[in-house]
C-alpha positions as CSV (number, residue, x, y, z in Angstrom):
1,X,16.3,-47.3,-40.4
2,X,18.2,-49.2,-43.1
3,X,21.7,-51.1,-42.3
4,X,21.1,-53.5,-39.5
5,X,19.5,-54.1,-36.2
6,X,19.6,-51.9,-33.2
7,X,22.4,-53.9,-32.1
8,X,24.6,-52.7,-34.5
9,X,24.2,-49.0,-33.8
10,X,27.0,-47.2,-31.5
11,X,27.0,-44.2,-29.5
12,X,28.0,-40.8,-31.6
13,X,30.0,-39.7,-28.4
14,X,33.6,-39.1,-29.3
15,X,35.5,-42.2,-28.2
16,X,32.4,-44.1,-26.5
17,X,31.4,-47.7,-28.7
18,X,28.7,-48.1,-26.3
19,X,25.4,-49.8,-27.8
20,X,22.9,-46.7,-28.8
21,X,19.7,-47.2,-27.1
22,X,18.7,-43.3,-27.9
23,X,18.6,-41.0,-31.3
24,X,19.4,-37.3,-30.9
25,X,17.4,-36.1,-33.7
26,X,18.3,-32.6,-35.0
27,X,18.9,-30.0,-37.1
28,X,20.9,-26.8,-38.4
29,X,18.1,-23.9,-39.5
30,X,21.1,-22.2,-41.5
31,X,22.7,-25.3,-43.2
32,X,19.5,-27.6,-43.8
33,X,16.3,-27.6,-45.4
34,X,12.9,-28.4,-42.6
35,X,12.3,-31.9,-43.7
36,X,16.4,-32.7,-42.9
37,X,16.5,-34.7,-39.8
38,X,20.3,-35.2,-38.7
39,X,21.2,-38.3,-35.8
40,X,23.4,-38.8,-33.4
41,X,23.1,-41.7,-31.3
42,X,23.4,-41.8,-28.0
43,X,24.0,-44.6,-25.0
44,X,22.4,-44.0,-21.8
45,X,25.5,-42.4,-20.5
46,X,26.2,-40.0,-23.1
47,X,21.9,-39.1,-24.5
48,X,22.1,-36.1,-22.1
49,X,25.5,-34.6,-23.1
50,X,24.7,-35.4,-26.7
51,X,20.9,-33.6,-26.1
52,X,22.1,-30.4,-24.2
53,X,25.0,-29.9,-27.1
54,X,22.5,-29.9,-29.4
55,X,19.9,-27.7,-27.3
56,X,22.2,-25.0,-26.1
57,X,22.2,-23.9,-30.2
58,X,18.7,-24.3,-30.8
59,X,19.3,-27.4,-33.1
60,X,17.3,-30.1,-31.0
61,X,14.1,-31.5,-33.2
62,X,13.5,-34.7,-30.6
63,X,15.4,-37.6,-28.5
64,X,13.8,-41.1,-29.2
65,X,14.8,-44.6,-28.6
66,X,16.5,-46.0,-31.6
67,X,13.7,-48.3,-32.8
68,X,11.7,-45.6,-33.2
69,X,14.1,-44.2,-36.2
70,X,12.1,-44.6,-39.8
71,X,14.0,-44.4,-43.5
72,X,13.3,-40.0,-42.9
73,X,16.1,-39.9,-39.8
74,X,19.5,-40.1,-40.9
């Protein structure tokens, strides 16, 4: 992923600006084509909130850690 190192990446979660250490990797069927990958980023405290959101509506693709993101994420 372009734009810096890991260390410059911050939880998605409204309000946190906690380091990310996870990417919620995901996608709307409805709104996006199946090679789209959307990411929210995720500390520790907030990955399972930011997972289940995206679960409950059937939107989760994968949750990995943040250095695993390549230039198709995003």
């Amino acid at each position: 992923m372009t734009g810096g190192g890991p260390g410059d990446l911050v939880c998605s979660a409204k309000a946190c600006r906690r380091q990310a250490a996870h990417a919620v990797v995901w996608r709307n069927p409805a709104l996006h084509s199946a090679q789209r990958r959307k990411v929210w980023l995720a500390c520790g405290e907030h990955r399972d909130h930011l997972r289940d959101f995206v679960q409950l509506r059937g939107f989760l693709i994968e949750v990995l850690p943040v250095d695993e993101l390549t230039e198709a994420d995003g």
